[in-house]
N, CA, C and O atoms as a GROMACS GRO file, in nm:
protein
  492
    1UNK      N    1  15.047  17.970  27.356
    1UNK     CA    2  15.079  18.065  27.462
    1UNK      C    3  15.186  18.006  27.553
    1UNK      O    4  15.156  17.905  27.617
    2UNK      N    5  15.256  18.036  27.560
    2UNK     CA    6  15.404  18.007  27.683
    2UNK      C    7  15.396  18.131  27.782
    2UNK      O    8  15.413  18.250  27.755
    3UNK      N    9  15.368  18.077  27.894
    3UNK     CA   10  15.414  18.217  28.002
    3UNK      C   11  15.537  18.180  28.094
    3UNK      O   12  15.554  18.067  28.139
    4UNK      N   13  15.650  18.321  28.124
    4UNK     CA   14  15.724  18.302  28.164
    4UNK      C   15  15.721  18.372  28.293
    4UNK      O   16  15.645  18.468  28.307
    5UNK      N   17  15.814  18.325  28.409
    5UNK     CA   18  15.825  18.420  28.541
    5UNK      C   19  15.946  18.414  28.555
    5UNK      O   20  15.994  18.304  28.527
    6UNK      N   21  16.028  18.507  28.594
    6UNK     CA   22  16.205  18.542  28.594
    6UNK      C   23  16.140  18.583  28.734
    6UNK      O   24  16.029  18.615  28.777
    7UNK      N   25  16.307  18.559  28.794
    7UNK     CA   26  16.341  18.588  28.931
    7UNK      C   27  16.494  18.529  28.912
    7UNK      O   28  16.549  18.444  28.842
    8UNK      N   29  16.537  18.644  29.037
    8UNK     CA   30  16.698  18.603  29.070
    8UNK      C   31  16.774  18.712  29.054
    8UNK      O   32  16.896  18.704  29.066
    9UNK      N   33  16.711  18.831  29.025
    9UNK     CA   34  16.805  18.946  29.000
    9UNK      C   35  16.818  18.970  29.160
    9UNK      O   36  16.771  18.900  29.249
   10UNK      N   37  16.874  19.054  29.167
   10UNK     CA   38  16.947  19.152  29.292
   10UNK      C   39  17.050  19.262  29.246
   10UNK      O   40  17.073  19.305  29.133
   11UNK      N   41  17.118  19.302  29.396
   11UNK     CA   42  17.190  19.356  29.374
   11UNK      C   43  17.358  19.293  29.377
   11UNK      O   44  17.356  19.196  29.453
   12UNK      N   45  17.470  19.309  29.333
   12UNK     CA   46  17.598  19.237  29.341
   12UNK      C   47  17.712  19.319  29.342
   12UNK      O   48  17.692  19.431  29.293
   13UNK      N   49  17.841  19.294  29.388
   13UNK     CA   50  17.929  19.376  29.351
   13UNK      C   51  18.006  19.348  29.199
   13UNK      O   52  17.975  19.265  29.114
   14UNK      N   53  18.064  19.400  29.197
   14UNK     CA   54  18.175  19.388  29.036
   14UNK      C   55  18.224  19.241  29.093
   14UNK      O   56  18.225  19.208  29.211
   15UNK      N   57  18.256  19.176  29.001
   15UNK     CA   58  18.320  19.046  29.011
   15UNK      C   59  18.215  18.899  29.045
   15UNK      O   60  18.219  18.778  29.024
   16UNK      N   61  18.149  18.970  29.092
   16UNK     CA   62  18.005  18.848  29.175
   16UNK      C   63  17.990  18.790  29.091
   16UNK      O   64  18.049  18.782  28.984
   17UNK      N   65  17.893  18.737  29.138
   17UNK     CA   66  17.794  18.609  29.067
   17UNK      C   67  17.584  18.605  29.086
   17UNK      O   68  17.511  18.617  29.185
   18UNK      N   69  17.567  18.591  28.989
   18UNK     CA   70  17.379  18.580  29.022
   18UNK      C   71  17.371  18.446  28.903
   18UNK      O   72  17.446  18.394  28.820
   19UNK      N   73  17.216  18.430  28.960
   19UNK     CA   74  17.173  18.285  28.892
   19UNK      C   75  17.004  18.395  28.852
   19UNK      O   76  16.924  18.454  28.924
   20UNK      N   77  17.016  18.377  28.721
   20UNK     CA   78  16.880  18.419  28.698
   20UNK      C   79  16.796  18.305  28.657
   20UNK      O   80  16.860  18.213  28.607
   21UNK      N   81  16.646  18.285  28.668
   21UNK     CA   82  16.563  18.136  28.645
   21UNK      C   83  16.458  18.201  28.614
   21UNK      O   84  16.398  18.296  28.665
   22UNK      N   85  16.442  18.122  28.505
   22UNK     CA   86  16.292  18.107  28.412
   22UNK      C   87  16.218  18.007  28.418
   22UNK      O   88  16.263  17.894  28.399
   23UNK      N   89  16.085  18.032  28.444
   23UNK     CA   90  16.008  17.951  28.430
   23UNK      C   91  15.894  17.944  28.381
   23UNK      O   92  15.790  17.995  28.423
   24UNK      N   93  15.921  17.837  28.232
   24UNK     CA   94  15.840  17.867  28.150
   24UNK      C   95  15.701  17.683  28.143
   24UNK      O   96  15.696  17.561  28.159
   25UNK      N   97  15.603  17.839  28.098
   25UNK     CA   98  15.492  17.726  28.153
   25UNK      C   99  15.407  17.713  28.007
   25UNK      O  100  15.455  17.785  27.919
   26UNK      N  101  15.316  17.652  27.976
   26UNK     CA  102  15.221  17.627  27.890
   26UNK      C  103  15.211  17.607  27.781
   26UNK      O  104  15.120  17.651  27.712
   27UNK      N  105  15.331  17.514  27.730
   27UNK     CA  106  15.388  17.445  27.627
   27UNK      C  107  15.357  17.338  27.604
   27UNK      O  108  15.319  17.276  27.703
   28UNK      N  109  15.356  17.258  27.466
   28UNK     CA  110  15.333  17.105  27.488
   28UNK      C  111  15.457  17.080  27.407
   28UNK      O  112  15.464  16.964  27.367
   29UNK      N  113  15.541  17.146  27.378
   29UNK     CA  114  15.644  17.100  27.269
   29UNK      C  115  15.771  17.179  27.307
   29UNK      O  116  15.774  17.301  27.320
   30UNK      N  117  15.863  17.105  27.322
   30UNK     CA  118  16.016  17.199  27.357
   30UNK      C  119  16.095  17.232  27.247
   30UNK      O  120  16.217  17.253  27.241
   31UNK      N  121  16.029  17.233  27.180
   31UNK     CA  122  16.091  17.265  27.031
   31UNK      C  123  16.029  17.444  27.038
   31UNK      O  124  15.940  17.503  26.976
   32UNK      N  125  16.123  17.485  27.144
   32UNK     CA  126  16.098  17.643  27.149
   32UNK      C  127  16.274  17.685  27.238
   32UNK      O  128  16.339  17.621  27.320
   33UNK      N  129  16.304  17.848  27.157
   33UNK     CA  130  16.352  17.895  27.176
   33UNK      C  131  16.364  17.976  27.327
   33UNK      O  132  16.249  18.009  27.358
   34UNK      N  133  16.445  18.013  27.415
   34UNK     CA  134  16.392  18.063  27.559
   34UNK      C  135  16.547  18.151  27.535
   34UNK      O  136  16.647  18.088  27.500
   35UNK      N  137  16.550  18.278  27.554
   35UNK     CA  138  16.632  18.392  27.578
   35UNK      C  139  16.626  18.479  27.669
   35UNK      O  140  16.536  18.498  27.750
   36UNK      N  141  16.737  18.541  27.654
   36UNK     CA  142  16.732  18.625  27.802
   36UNK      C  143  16.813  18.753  27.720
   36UNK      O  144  16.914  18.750  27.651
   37UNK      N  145  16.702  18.893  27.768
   37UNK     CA  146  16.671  19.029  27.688
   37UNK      C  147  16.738  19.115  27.822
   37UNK      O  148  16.714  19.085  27.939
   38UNK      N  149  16.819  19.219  27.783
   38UNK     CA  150  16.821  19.331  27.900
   38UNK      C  151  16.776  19.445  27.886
   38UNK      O  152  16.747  19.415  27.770
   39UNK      N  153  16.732  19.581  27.896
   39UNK     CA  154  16.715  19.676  27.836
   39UNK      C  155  16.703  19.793  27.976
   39UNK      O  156  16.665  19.754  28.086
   40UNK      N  157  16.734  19.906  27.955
   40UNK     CA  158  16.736  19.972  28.038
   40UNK      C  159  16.695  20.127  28.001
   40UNK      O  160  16.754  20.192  27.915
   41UNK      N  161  16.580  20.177  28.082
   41UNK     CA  162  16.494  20.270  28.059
   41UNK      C  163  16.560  20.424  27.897
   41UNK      O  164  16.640  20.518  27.896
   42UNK      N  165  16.480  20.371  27.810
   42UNK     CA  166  16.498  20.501  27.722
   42UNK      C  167  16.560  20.391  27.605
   42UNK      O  168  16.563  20.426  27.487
   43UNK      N  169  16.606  20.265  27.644
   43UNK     CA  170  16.697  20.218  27.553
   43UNK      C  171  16.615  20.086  27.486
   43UNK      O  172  16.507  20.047  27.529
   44UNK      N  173  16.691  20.023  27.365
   44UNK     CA  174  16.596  19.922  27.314
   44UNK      C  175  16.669  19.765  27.405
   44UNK      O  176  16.758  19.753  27.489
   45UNK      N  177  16.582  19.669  27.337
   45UNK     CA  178  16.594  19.578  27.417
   45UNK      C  179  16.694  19.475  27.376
   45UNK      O  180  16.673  19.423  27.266
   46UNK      N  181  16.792  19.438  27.438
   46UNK     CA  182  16.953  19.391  27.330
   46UNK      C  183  16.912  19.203  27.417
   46UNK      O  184  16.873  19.141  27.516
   47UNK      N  185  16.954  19.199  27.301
   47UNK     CA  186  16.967  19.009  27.339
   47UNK      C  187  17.066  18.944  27.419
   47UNK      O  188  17.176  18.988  27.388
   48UNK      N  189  17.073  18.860  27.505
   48UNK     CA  190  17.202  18.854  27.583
   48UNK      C  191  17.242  18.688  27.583
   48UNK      O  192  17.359  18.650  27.582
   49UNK      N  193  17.134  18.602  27.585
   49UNK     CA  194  17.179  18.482  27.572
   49UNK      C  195  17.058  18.439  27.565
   49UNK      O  196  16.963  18.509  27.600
   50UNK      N  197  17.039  18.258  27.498
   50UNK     CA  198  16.954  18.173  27.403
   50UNK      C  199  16.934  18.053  27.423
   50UNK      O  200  17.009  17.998  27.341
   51UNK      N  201  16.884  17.979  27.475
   51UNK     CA  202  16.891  17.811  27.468
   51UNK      C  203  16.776  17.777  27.388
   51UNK      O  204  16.661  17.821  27.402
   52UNK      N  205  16.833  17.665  27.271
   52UNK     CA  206  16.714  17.595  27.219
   52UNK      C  207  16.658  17.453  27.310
   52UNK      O  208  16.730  17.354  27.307
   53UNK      N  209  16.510  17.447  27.400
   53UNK     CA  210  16.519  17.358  27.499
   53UNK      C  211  16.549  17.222  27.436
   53UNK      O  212  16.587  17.126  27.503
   54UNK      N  213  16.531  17.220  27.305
   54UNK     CA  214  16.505  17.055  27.252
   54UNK      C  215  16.658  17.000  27.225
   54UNK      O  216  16.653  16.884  27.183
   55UNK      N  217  16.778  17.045  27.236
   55UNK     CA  218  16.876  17.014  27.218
   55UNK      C  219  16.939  17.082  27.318
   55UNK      O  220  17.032  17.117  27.246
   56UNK      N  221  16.966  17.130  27.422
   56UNK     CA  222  17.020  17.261  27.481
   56UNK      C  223  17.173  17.318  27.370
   56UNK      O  224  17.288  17.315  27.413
   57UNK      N  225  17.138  17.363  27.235
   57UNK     CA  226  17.258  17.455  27.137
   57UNK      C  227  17.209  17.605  27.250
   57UNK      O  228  17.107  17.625  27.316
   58UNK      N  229  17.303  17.666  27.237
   58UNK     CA  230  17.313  17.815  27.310
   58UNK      C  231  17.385  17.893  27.193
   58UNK      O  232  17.449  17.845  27.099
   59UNK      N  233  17.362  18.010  27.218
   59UNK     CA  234  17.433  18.112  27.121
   59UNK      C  235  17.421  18.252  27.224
   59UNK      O  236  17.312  18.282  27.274
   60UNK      N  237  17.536  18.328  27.247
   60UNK     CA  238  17.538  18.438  27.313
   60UNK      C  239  17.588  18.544  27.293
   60UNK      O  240  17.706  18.540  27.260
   61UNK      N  241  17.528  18.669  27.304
   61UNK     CA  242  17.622  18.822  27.270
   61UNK      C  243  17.760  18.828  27.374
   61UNK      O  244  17.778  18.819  27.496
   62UNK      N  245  17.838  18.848  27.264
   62UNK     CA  246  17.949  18.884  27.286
   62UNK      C  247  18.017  18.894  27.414
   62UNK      O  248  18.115  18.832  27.455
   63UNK      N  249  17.951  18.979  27.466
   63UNK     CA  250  17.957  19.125  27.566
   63UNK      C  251  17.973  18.975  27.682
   63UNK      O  252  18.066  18.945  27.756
   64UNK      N  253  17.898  18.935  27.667
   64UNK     CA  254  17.873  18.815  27.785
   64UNK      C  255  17.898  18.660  27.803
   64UNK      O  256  17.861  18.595  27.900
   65UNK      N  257  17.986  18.599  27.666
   65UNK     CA  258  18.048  18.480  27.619
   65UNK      C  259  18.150  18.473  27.702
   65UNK      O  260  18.236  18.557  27.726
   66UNK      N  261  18.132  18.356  27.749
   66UNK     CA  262  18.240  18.320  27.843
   66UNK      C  263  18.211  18.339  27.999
   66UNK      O  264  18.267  18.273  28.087
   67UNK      N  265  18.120  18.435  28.021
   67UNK     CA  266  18.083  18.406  28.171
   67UNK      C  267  17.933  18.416  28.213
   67UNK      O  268  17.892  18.429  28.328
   68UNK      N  269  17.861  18.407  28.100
   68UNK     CA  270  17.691  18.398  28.129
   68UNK      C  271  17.675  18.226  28.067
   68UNK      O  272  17.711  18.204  27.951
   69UNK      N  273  17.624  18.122  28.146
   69UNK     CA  274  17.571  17.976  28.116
   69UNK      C  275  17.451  17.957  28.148
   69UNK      O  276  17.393  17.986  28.252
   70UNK      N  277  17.403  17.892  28.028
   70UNK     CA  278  17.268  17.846  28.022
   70UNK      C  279  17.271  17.683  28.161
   70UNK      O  280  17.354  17.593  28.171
   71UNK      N  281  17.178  17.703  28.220
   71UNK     CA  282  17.138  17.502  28.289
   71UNK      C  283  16.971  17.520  28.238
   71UNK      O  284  16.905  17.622  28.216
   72UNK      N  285  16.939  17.383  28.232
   72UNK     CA  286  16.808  17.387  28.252
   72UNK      C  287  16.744  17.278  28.362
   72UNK      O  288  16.825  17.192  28.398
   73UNK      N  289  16.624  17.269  28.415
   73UNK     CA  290  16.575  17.173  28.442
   73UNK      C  291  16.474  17.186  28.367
   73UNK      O  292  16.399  17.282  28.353
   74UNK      N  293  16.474  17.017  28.283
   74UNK     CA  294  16.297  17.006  28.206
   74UNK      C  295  16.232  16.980  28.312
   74UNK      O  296  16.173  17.080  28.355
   75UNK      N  297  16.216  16.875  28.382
   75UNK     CA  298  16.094  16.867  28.476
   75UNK      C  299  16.067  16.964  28.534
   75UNK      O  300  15.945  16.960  28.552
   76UNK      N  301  16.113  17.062  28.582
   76UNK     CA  302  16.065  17.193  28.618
   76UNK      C  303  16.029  17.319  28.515
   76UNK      O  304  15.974  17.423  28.550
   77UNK      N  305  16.068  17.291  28.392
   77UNK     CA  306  16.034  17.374  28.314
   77UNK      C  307  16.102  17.520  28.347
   77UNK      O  308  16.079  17.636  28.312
   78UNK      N  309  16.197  17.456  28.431
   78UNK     CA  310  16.330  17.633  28.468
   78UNK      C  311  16.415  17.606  28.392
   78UNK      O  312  16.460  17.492  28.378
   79UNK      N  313  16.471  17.759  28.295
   79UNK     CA  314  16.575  17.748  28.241
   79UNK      C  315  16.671  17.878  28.337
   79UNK      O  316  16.618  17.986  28.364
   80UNK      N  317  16.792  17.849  28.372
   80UNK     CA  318  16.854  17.884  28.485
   80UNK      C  319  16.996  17.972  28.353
   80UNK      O  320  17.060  17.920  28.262
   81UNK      N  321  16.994  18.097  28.397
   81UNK     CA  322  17.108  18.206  28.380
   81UNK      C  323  17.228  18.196  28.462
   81UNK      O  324  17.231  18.263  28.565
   82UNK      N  325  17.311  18.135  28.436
   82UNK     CA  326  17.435  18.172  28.562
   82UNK      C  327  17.512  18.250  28.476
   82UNK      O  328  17.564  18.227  28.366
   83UNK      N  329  17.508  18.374  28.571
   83UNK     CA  330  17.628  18.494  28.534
   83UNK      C  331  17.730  18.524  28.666
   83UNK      O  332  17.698  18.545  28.784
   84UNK      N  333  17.856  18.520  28.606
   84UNK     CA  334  17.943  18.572  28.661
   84UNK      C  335  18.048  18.662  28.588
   84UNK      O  336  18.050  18.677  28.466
   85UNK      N  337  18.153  18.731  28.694
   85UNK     CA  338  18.219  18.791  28.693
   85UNK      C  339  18.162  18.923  28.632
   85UNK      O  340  18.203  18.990  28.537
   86UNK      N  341  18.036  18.943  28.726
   86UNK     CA  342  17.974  19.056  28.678
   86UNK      C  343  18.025  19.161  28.645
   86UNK      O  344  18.136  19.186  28.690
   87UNK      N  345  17.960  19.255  28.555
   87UNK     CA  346  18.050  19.416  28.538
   87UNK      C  347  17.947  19.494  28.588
   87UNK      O  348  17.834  19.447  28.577
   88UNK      N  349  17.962  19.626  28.650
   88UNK     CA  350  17.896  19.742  28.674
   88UNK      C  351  17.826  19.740  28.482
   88UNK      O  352  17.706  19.713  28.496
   89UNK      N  353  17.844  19.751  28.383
   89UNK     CA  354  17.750  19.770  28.306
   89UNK      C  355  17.689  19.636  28.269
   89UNK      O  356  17.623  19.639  28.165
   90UNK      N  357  17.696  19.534  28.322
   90UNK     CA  358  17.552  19.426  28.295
   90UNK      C  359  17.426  19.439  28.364
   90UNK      O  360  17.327  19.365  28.373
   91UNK      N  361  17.461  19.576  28.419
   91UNK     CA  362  17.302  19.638  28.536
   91UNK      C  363  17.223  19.645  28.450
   91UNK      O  364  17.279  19.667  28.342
   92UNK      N  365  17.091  19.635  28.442
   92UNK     CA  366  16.972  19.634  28.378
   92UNK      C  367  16.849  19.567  28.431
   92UNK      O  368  16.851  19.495  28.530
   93UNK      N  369  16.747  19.593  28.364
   93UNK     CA  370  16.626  19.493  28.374
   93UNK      C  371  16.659  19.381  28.275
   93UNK      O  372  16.694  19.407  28.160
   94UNK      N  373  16.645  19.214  28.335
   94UNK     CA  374  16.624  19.112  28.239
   94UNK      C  375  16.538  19.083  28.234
   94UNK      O  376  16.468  19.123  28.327
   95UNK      N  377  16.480  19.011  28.149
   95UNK     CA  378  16.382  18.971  28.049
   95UNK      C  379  16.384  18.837  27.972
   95UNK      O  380  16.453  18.811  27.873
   96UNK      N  381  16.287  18.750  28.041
   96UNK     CA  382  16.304  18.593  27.995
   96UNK      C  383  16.211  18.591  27.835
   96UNK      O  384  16.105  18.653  27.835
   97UNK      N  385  16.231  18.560  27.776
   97UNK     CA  386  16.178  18.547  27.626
   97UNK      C  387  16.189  18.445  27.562
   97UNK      O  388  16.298  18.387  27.571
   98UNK      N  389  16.062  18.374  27.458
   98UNK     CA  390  16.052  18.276  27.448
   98UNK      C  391  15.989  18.270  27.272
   98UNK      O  392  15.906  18.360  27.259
   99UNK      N  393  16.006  18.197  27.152
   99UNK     CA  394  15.936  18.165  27.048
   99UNK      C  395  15.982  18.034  26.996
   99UNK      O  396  16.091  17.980  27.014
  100UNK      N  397  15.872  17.990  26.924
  100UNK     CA  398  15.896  17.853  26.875
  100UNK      C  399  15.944  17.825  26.781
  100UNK      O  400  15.931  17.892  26.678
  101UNK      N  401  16.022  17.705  26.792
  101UNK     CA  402  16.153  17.677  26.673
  101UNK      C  403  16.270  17.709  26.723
  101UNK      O  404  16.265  17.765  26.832
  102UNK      N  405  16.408  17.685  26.663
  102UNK     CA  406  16.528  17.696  26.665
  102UNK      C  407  16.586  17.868  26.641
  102UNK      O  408  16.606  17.926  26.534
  103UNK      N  409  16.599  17.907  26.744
  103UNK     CA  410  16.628  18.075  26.741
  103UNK      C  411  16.732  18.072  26.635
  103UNK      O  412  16.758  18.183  26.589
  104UNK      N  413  16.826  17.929  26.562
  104UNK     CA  414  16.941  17.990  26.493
  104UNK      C  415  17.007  18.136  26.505
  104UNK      O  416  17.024  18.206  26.406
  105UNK      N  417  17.039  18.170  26.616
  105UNK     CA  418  17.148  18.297  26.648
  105UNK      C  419  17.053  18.417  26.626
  105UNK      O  420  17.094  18.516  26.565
  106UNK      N  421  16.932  18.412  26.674
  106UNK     CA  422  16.824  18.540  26.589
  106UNK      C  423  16.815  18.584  26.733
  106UNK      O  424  16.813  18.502  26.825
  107UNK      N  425  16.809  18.723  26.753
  107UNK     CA  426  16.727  18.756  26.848
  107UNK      C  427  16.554  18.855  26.806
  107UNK      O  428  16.474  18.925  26.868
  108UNK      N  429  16.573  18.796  26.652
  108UNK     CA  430  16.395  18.909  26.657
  108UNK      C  431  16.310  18.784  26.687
  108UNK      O  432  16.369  18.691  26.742
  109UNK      N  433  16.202  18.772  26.665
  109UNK     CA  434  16.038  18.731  26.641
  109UNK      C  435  16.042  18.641  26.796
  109UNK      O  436  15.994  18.528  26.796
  110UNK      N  437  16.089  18.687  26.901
  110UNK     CA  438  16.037  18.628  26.973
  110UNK      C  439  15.907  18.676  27.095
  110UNK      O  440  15.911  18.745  27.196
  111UNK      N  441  15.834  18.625  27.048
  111UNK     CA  442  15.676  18.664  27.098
  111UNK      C  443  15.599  18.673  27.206
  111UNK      O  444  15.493  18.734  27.225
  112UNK      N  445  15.686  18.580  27.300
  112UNK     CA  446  15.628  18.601  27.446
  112UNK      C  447  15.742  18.640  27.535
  112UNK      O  448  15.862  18.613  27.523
  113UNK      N  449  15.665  18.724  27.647
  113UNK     CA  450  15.787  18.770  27.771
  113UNK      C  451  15.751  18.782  27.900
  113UNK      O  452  15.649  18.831  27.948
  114UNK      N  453  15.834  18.738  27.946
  114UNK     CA  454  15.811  18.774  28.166
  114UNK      C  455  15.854  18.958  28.190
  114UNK      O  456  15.921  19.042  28.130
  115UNK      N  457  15.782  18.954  28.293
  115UNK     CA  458  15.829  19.099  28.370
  115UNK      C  459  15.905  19.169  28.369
  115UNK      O  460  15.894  19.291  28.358
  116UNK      N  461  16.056  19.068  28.389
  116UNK     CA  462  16.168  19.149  28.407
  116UNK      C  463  16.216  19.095  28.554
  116UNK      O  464  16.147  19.036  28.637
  117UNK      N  465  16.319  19.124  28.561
  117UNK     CA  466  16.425  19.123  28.697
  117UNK      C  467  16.520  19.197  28.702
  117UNK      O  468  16.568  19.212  28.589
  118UNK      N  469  16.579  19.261  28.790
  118UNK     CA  470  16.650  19.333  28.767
  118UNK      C  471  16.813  19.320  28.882
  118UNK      O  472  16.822  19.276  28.996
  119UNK      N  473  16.912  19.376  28.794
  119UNK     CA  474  17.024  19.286  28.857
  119UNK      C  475  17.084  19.480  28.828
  119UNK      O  476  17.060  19.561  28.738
  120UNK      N  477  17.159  19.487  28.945
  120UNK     CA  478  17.243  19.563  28.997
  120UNK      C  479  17.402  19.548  29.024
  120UNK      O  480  17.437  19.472  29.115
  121UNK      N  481  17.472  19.596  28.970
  121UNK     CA  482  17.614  19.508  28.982
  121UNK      C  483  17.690  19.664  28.983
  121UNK      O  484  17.676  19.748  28.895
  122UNK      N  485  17.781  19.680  29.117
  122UNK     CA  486  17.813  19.765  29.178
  122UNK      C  487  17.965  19.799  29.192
  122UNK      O  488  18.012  19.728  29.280
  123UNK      N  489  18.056  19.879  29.138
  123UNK     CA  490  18.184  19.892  29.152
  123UNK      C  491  18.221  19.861  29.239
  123UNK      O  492  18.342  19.869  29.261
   0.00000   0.00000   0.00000
């Protein structure tokens, strides 16, 4: 069982910046995958970015390469989202997500999830 808690959304204008943070708990092995899901009401849930904790490799959609970075802290067990140069369509609910092993560029089978946060990014 891994449980996660996201926080850090808000609201932003176009161009801004947010730091989204995960914090994932009840692991004994970092040999797990930790992603970050957006999805927005009616729609399915699209993958947005990936860190494997045991090496920090990242792999990211497109849409968001180049200005969404993974940080982590292990001793805190936060894995930290920095997004910038927001767009009016990166608005959504996020979604910290987590499965064990090397995500290799996958976004299915991952099995556990936080709440959500939600980030607003405003013309």
């Amino acid at each position: 069982q891994v449980d996660l808690a996201e926080s850090g959304g808000g609201s932003v204008q176009a161009g801004g910046s947010l730091t989204l943070s995960c914090v994932a708990g009840g692991y004994a092995s970092n040999s797990l995958t930790v992603g970050w899901f957006r999805q927005s009401t009616g729609n399915q849930r699209k993958g947005v970015a990936a860190i494997y904790l045991r090496d920090g490799a990242t792999y990211y959609d497109t849409s968001v390469q180049g200005r969404f970075t993974f940080t982590q802290d292990a001793d805190k067990k936060t894995i930290y989202l920095q997004m910038t140069d927001l767009k009016p369509e990166d608005s959504d609910t996020y979604y910290c997500a987590a499965k064990p092993g090397f995500g290799r560029g996958s976004w299915y089978n991952f099995r556990f999830w936080g709440r959500g946060t939600q980030v607003i990014v405003s013309s």
